[in-house]
Every structure is written in structure tokens, then in C-alpha cells.
C-alpha positions in Angstrom: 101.0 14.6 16.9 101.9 11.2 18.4 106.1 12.3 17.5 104.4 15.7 19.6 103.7 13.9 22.5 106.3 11.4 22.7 109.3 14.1 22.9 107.3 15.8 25.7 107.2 12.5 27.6 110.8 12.5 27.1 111.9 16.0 28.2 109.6 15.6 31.4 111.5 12.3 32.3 114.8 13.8 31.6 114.0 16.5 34.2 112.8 14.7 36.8 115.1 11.5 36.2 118.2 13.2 34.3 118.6 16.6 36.7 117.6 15.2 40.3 114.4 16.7 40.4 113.5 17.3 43.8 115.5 14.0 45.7 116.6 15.0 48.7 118.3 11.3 49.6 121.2 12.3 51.4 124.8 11.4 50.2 127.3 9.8 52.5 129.1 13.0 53.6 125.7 14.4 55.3 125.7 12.0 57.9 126.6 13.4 61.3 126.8 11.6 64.9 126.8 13.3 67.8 127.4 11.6 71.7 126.9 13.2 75.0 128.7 13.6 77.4 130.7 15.4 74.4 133.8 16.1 76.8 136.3 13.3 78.9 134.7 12.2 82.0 135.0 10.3 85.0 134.4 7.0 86.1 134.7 5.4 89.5 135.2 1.7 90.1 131.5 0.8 89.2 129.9 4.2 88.5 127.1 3.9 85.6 127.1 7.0 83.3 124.5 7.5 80.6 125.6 8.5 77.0 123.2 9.6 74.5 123.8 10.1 70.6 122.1 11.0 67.8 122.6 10.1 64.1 121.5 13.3 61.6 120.6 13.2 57.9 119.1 9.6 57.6 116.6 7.6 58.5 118.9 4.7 59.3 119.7 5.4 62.7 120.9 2.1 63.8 124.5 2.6 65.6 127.4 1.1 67.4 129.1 1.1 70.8 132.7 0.2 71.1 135.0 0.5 74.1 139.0 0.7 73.2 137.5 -1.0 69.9 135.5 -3.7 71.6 131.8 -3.7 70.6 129.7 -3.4 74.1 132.8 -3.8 75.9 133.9 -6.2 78.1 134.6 -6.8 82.4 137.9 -4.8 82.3 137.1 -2.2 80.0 133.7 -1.6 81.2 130.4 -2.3 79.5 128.0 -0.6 77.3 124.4 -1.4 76.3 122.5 -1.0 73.0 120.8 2.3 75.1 124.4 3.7 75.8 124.5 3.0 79.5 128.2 2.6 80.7 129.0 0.5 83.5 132.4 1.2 85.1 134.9 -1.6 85.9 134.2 -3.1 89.6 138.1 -2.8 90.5 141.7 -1.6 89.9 143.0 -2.2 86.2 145.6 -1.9 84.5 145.2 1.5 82.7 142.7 4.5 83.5 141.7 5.4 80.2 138.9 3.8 77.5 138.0 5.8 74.6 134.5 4.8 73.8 133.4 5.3 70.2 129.5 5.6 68.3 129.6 4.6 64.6 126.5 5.0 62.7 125.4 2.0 61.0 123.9 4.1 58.0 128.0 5.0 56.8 130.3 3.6 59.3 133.0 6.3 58.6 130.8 8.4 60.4 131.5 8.1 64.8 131.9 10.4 67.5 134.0 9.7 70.5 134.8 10.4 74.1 137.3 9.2 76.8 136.6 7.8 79.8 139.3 8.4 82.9 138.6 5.0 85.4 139.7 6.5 89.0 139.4 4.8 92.5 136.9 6.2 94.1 139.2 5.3 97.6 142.8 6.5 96.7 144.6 9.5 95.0 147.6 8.6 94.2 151.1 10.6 94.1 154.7 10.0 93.5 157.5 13.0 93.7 159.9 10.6 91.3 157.4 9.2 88.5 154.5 11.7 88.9 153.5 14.6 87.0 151.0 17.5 88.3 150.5 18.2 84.7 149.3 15.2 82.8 148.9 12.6 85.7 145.2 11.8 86.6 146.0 10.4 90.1 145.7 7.3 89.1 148.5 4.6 89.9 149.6 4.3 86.6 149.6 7.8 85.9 149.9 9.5 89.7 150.5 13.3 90.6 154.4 14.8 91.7 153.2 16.7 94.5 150.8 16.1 97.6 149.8 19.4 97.0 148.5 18.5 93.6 146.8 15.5 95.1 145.2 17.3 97.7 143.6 19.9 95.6 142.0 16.9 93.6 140.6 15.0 96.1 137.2 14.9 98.0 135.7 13.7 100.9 136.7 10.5 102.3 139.3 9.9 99.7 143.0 8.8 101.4 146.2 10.7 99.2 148.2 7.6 98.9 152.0 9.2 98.5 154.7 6.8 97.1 158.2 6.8 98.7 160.1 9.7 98.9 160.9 12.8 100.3 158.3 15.4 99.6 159.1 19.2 99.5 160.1 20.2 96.0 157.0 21.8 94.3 155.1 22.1 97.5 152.7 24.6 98.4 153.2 24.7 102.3 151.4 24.2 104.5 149.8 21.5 103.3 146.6 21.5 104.2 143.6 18.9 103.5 140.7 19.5 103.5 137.4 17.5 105.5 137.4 14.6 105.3 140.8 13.6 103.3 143.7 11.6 104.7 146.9 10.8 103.9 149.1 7.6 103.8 152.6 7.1 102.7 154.5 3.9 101.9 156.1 3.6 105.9 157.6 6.4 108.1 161.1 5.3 106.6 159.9 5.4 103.4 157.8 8.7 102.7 158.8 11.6 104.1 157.3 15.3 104.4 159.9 18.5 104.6 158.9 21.4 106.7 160.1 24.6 105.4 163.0 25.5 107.5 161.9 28.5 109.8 160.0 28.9 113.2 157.0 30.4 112.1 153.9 28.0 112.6 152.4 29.9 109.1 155.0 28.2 107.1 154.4 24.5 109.0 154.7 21.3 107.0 151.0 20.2 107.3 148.1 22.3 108.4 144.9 20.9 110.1 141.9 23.3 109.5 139.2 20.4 109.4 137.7 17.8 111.0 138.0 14.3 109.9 141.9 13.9 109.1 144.1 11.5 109.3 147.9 10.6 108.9 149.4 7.4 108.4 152.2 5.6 107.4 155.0 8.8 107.1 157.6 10.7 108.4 157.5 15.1 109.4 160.9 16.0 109.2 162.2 19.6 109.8 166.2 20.4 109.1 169.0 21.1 111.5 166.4 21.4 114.4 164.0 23.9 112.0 160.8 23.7 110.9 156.9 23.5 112.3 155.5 19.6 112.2 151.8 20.2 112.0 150.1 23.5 112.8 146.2 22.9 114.2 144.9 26.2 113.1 141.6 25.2 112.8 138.5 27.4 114.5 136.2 24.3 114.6 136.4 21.5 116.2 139.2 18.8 114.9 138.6 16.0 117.5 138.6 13.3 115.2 142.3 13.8 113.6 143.6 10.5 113.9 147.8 9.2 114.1 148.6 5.9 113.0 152.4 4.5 112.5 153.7 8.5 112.2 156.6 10.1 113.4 157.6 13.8 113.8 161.3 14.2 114.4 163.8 17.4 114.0 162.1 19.8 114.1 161.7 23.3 116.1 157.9 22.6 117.2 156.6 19.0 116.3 152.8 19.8 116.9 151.4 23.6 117.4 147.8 24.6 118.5 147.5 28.1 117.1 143.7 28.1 116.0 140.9 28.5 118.4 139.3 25.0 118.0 138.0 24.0 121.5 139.0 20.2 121.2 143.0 19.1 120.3 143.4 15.1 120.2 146.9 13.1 119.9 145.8 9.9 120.5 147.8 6.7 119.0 147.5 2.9 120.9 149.1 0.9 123.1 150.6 -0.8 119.4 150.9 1.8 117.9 152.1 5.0 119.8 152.7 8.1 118.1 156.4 9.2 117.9 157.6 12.5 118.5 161.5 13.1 118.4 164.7 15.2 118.3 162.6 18.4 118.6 163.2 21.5 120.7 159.4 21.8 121.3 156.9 19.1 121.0 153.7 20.2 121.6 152.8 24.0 122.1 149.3 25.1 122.8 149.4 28.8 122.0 145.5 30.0 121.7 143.1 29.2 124.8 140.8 25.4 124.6 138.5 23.4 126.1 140.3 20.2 126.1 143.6 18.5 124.9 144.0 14.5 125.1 147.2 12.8 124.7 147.4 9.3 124.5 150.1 7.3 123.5 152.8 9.1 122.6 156.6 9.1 123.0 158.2 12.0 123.3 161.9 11.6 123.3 165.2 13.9 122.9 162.7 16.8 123.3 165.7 20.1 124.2 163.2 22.5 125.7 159.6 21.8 126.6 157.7 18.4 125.8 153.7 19.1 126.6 153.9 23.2 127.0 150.8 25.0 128.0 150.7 28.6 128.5 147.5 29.3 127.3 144.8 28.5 129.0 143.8 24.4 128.9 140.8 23.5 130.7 141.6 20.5 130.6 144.2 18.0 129.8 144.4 14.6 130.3 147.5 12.9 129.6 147.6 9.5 129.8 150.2 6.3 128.4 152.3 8.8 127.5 156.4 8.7 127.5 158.8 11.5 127.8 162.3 10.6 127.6 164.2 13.5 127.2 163.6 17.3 128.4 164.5 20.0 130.1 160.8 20.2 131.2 158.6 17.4 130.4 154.8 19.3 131.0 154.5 23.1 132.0 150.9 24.1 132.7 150.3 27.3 132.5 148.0 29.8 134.9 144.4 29.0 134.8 145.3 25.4 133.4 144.5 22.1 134.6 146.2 18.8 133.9 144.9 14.6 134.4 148.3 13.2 134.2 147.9 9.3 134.7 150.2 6.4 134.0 152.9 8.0 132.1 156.5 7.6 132.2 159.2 10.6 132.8 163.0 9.9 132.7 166.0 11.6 131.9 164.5 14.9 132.4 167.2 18.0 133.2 165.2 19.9 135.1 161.5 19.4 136.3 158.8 16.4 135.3 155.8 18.3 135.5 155.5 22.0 136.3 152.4 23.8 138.0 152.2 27.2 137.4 150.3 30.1 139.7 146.3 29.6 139.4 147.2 25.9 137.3 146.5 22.6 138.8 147.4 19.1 138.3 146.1 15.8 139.2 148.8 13.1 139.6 146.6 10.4 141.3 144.0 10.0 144.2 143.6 7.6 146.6 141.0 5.8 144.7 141.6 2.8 142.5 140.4 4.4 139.0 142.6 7.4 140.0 145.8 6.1 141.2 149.0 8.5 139.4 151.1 5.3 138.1 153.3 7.4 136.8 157.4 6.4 136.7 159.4 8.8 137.4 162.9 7.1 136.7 166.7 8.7 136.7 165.6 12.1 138.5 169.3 13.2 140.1 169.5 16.0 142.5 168.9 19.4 141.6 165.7 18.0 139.5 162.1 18.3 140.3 159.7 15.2 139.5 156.8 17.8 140.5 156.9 21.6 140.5 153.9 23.2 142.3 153.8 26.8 142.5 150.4 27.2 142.5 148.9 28.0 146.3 146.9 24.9 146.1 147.8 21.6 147.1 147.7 19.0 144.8 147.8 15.1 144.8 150.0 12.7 143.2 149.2 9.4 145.1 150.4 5.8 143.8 153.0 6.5 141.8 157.1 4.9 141.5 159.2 7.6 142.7 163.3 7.5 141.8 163.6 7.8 145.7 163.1 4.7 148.0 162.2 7.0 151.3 159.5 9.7 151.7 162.2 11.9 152.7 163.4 11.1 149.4 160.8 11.3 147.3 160.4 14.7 149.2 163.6 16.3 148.1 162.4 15.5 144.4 159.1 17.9 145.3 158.9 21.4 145.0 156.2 22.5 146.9 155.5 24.6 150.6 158.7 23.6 151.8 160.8 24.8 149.5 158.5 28.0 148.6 156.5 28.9 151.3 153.6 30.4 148.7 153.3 27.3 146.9 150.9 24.8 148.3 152.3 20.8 148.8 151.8 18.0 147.0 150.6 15.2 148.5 152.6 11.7 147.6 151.1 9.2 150.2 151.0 6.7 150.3 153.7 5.9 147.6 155.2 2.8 146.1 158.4 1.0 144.7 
């Protein structure tokens, strides 16, 4: 009996120890880590991002956080808590990538990872030689070829910073940002936009359909005298686009209004004007508006027309401006109406500023806020500093005539004496 018993004893423990029983202790290869986020995301400079794991098939939960192999990171890389919150670096490094990595504690063969793409939250950057709309990030280390591909990536209030170069090669034109966005090159002899070649304002280098843009620091370059600068075709209001340290030269048209946006503004500084050059137009204004303000800007070697207006413009004020260089330096068409204040005009062949039928133009009043101050320099014979051929008079008081005499300055007027349907221009008192 005893022998009985004992074997029985012996087969039970040989079941339950010998063949497993009912253990359900997992073995090494059941452990599983998961982390979320579970795809490649993006940081900004300082951006916190919360990553979450869990650790399936043991109790031992316990894990660790590495960045590019560094446990919790470090001021460069970023940091990591024990809770999985990622803080971003505070500035620019020297790489855009960290791979952060979960190992479980419970079998440390066992991770997950994810990479994290560190972006300036200021600047997109592009480069046509070392860039690469395919794998770059538009970061500096690895930037975008085109400013196309930049654009398209960029949001609000983000500058496209564009390396030196000429950019035309693998561009979309127009190029057109969107609100907000602005773009900088490396210096207007360094970086350089292409316009198609071609008159057709559709096929212009840059396109302005919304408010809050800016260009800086670049060139607009048509070829051989062809090609649209920048096209405002916007339907809303653009009033903010902002100049700084630009030029627009050789092309067909340097700056066309062609939307219905009541407001067009080309306004640079006394320091830093806005250059437009070697051009056969340089500003046309081909849908009706409100208002167009041009402030400092040069306008030189213009061939045809350098302000022309023959859709309607309630009003323009022109002001600081220099045209060196046209056959006509403003033409205001009918129902227009032009402030024209302390400019120069000079080597123009044929007429400074031109008035037509139902237009009108103030060149300065007899009051000290309003005097013209215009210079009109190296009008010969044959040329008209003023062309009215509206029936209205108009005034263009205080200004420095290319004539020392009223009789003069007269012959460099076309007005009632010379057309008995146009209305005069009044000149005095003038000065020299």
C-alpha cells in the first residue's frame, strides 16, 4: 500500500513539475514594446511631444528612454523623462534627426523606436546646387532644390530662406506663397529667380495671391527683355506685401496688377529703395482699384511705360520715387487720379507724367504739406514734363523745372495752349 501511494505521489509531481502543468511564465520571445507616436515626427526648436509605450507579456514593465543611444538624452539631442515627455532642442544643431529608442527592462533585446526630424520653426531652407526635393527635410543640413518644394512645405509666418543661385530648373511657375510666408535669398547678386520667358502675366516669376508677403534679399530676372516679375493676382486685399534689398531687372513687365484686390503697395525706404530695371514695362495696373502707393522706388532704363495706369486707379500716391529712363514715366488713365509728390524724372524721351481725358493729377499746391518737389531734370525740346489732356486744370506748384523762365517752363507743358480742349496746369509760383 505504502509502495501504492508513493508511485502516485510521484506520477502527480511529474505532471505538474515534469510536463509544465498549467505555467503560463512567459519566455523571452513574448515580450513586446510598443511606443506612440508609432511614425517619424516633427519637432520644433523647443516643442514638447508626448510618447507613450507599453511593455506586453510581463509583469516587469520597467523601461528605457534613449536618444541617438543616450539614456534621457541630453541639451543637443533633446531630453526625455521617465514619463516619455520629449523636450525639443532650444536652437539650431548640427543634424535634424534623433532616433529615440524604448527598451524593456524585463529582456532588453526587446525596443521599439521612432525618429524625430528637429526643424526651425522660423526658416525653410532651399538650395538649387546641394538640395534635394526628395529626401531633404528643409532643414540646413538637408535643404530642398526648388523654392517650389519649399513653399509647398511651409506655413504661416515661416521665411523660405533660398541659398545662392539661380532658381528656375524644376520650378513650378508662378511661384506663389501662400499667407503669411516670405522669402529671402542670400543678396540680390547672389540669389536669383528666372521668369519664364514669355509676356503672359499667367506664366510670371512669382505670384502674390495673399496678404502678408514679403521679399527680401534677391534678384527677378526675365531673359533678353522677356518675362513677368511678379503678378498681384490676388482678389483680396495684399497691402501688407513688403520689398526689402530686391531688384527686378530685364524683364517685359517688372510688377503687374491683374487681380481685383482693391489695395497695391510698393513701398521700400529712404535706405532701402526698391529697384526696378532694364524693363520695357514696370508697373502695369490692368484690373480697376482702390488705391496704389509707391514709395521708394527707382525705376531706371524703363523702354516703354514706367507707372502705367489704364484701368481705373482711384488713387495713387506716388511719392520718393525715381524714374530715370522712359519713354513715359506715369500715364494715368481716364477716370484715374494721381498724388505725385517729391519724385524725380530725368532722361525721359517723351512725357514725365501723362493725364489722360476724365484723369487727374496733383503735382503740388500752394500749401506747405503739398508742395510738388518734384525734379524734373534733362527734359530737351520736343518733351513734355506734364501732359494734361484732361479738361480740367491741374496744379503742379513748387517744383524744379529743367527751364529757368516761366516761359520756359511753359514750353515743357502741354496743356490749353497747345490743345485748346485740355485744361492748364498751373506751375506758380515755381523754383530753381
Amino acid at each position: 500500500m505504502r509502495k501504492l501511494v508513493f508511485l502516485v505521489v510521484l506520477l502527480m509531481a511529474f505532471v505538474i513539475f515534469g510536463c509544465g502543468g498549467d505555467d503560463i511564465s512567459p519566455t523571452p520571445e513574448d515580450v513586446k514594446v510598443d511606443l506612440y507616436p508609432d511614425q517619424d515626427v516633427i519637432a520644433y526648436y523647443s516643442d514638447t511631444i508626448q510618447f507613450n509605450v507599453q511593455v506586453f507579456n510581463t509583469h516587469d514593465t520597467r523601461i528605457k528612454w534613449l536618444l541617438d543611444g543616450v539614456e534621457g538624452g541630453n541639451d543637443s539631442l533633446g531630453t526625455i523623462d521617465t514619463l516619455g515627455e520629449y523636450i525639443a532642442p532650444a536652437s539650431a544643431v548640427s543634424f535634424d534627426q534623433v532616433i529615440l529608442k524604448v527598451i524593456s527592462q524585463a529582456d532588453t533585446s526587446k525596443s521599439d523606436s521612432v525618429s524625430i526630424l528637429i526643424l526651425d520653426p522660423l526658416y525653410i531652407f532651399v538650395d538649387s546646387t546641394d538640395g534635394d526635393d526628395s529626401s531633404g527635410t528643409g532643414s540646413p543640413m538637408r535643404p530642398y532644390r526648388t523654392i517650389t518644394e519649399g513653399l509647398r512645405q511651409a506655413i504661416s509666418g515661416q521665411t523660405v530662406q533660398i541659398a545662392a543661385g539661380t532658381y528656375v530648373d524644376g520650378e513650378a511657375f508662378p511661384i506663389s506663397p501662400n499667407y503669411g510666408i516670405s522669402i529671402r535669398g542670400a543678396g540680390p547678386s547672389a540669389t536669383r529667380i528666372e521668369a519664364p520667358a514669355g509676356t503672359s502675366n499667367d506664366q510670371a516669376a512669382l505670384m502674390i495671391q495673399y496678404d502678408r508677403n514679403s521679399l527680401h534679399d534677391l534678384t527677378i530676372t526675365g531673359s533678353g527683355g522677356l518675362g513677368v516679375g511678379i503678378n498681384f493676382a490676388s482678389d483680396i486685399d495684399t497691402s501688407t506685401f513688403t520689398f526689402s534689398n530686391c531688384i527686378i531687372e530685364d524683364c517685359y513687365r517688372a510688377v503687374a496688377k491683374t487681380g481685383q484686390a482693391t489695395f497695391l503697395s510698393l513701398v521700400g525706404t529712404a535706405d532701402d529703395t526698391i529697384a526696378i530695371r532694364n524693363c520695357t514695362y514696370g508697373l502695369s495696373v490692368d484690373e480697376a482699384t482702390d488705391s496704389v502707393k509707391i514709395f521708394y522706388c527707382k525705376f531706371e532704363g524703363i523702354d516703354s511705360v514706367a507707372v502705367d495706369l489704364p484701368a481705373i486707379v482711384d488713387d495713387l500716391d506716388f511719392e520718393y520715387n525715381l524714374v530715370d529712363g522712359a519713354r513715359i514715366a506715369i500715364r494715368i488713365g481716364a477716370g484715374g487720379f494721381g498724388l505725385i509728390l517729391k519724385n524725380t524724372f530725368m532722361n525721359i524721351s517723351e512725357i514725365g507724367v501723362e493725364i489722360a481725358l476724365d484723369a487727374y493729377a496733383n503735382l503740388g499746391e500752394d500749401q506747405a504739406f503739398l508742395h510738388g518737389d518734384n525734379h524734373f531734370e534733362n527734359f530737351g525740346s520736343g518733351n513734355w514734363c506734364i501732359r494734361n489732356d484732361d479738361n480740367d486744370p491741374i496744379t503742379a506748384i513748387y517744383n524744379w523745372w529743367p527751364a529757368a523762365d516761366s516761359a520756359g517752363i511753359d514750353s515743357l507743358i502741354y496743356d490749353d495752349e497747345e490743345n485748346s480742349s485740355s485744361g492748364p496746369v498751373d506751375f506758380a509760383p515755381w523754383n530753381n
